[in-house]
N, C-alpha and C positions, 0 to 999 in steps of 0.2 A: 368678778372675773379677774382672772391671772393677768398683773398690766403686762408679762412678755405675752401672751397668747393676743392681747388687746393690740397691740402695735404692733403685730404680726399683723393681723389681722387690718387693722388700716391704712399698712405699708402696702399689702396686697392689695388692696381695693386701691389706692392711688395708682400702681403699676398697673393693675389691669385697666384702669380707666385712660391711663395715658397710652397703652398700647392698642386700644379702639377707637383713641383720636388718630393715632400714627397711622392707623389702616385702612380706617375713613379717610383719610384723606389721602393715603397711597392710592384708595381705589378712586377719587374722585381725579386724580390726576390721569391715571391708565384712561379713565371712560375721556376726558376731555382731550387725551392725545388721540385717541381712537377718533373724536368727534372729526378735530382736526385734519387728518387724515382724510375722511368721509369728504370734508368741505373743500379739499384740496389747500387748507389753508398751513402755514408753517408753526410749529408748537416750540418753547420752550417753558422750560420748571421755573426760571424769573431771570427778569430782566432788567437792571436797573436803570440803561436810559430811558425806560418807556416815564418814570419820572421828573426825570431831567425833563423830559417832551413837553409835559402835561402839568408841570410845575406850578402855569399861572392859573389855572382854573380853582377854584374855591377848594370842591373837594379835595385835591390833594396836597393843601396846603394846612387841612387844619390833624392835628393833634403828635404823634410822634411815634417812633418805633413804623415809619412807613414800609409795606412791603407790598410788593406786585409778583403774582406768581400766576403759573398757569396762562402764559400768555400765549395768544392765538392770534396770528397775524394773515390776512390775504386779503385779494381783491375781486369784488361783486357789482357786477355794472359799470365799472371803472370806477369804483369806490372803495379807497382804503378802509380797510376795516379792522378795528384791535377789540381785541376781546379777552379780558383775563380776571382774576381774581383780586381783589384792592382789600387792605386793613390798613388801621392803624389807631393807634391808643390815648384817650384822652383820660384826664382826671391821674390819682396818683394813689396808690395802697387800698383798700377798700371802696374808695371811693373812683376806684379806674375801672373803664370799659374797654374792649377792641370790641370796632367796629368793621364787620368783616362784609361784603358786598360785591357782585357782578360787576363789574361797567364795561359798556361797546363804545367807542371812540371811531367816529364814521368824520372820515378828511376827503375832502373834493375840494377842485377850482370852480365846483358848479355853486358852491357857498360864498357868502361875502353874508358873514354873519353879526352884528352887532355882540360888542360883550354883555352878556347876560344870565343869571342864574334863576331857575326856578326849583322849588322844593316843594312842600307839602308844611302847610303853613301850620304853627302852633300858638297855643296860648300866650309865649314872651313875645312872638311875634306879632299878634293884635296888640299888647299893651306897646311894645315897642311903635307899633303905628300913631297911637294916641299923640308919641312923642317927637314923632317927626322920622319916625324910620321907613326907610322906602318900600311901598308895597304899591307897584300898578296895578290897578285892580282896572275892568271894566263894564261899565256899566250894564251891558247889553248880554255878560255874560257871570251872573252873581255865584253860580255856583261854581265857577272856576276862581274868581275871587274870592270865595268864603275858604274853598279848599288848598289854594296854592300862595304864597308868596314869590313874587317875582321881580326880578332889581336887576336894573343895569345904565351903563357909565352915560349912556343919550335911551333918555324916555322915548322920544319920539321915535328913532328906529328902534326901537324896541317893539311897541306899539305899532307900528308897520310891518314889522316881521309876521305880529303875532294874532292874524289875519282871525276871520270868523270861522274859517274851515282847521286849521291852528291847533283855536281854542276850543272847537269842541271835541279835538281830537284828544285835547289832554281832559275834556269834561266825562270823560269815556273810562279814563284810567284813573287808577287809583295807585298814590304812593309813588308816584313817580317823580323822580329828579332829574334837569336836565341843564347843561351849561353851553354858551355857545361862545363862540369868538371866534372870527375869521370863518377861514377855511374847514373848521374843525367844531362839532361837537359832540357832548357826551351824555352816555344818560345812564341811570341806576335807580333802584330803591334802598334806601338809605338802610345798612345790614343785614340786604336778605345776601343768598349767593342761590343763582339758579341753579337746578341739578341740570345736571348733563341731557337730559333728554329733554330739559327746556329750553336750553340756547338755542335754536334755530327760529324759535316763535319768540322769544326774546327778538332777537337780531331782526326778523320782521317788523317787529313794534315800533324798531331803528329803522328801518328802511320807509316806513309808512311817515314818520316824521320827519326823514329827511326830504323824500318828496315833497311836503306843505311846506318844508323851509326852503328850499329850491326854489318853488314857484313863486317864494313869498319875495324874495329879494331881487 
């Protein structure tokens, strides 16, 4: 093959692929300001204090190249509620990823949350345990401990929080992350992004949770 037809030919294929990431995601922003709209809630394409905000939580503190877009702001039941789009990059050259992902951020005075993280537990995470790494696990409830890793700065309100109705509420989902402290917590699946006709049953998933942490404190 002719190498000018060949690098034609790959130059094309790079552009045309970048310009179907460009419009996929022109069109995920149009449906998600639409959604907005729908919800009475207020949209912007990104916002950098919602960072600054949510700084000390785990997730967005780990990797680099942080961005927030797509944010979605209003209130449900007298409950703030943020909803937007979260990436950012770990690892460096070949060996780098973005991690790109939904999170809802639901703030009330009706919380008084212990700090605390939970994830979807993996393999460094059990040897990590061997080692002394923190994993509450409970007894009464095994497959939420085989499934989930969960840590935070006082066990015991931890473990008060994280009631029997709680726990089988997270025994029910799959993949889910969630961070709490104060007033304020969040929750995600570690790199999915929901599509626009699923944020509403999303944001349900938030509301059903915040309920059992409500009652729980």
């Amino acid at each position: 093959m002719d190498p000018v037809i060949f690098f034609i030919g790959v130059a094309a294929f790079i552009v045309a692929a970048v310009l179907l990431a460009w419009l996929y995601e022109r069109k995920r922003t149009q449906d998600l300001k639409a959604l907005a709209a729908s919800l009475k809630f207020s949209f912007s394409d990104k916002d950098d204090t919602v960072l600054e905000a949510m700084c000390f939580f785990h997730l967005f503190s780990q990797g680099r190249s942080q961005k927030v877009t797509n944010i979605m702001r209003g209130n449900a039941n007298d409950i703030e509620v943020i909803i937007m789009d979260y990436q950012y990059t770990t690892g460096s050259g070949k060996n780098s990823h973005t991690w790109s992902q939904t999170v809802i951020a639901f703030r009330s005075p009706l919380l008084n949350l212990p700090s605390f993280t939970l994830r979807p537990e993996n393999l460094f995470h059990k040897i990590g345990a061997v080692f002394g790494y923190q994993d509450i696990d409970f007894a009464s409830h095994s497959a939420f401990s085989r499934r989930y890793l969960l840590q935070g700065t006082d066990e015991n309100a931890v473990r008060a929080l994280f009631t029997d109705a709680l726990l089988s509420r997270y025994d029910q989902s799959k993949g889910l992350s969630t961070e709490g402290d104060g007033n304020t917590f969040i929750f995600y699946r570690a790199s999915k992004r929901v599509p626009p006709k699923g944020i509403t049953a999303f944001m349900q998933e938030g509301f059903a949770l915040f309920g059992l942490m409500k009652t729980s404190t």
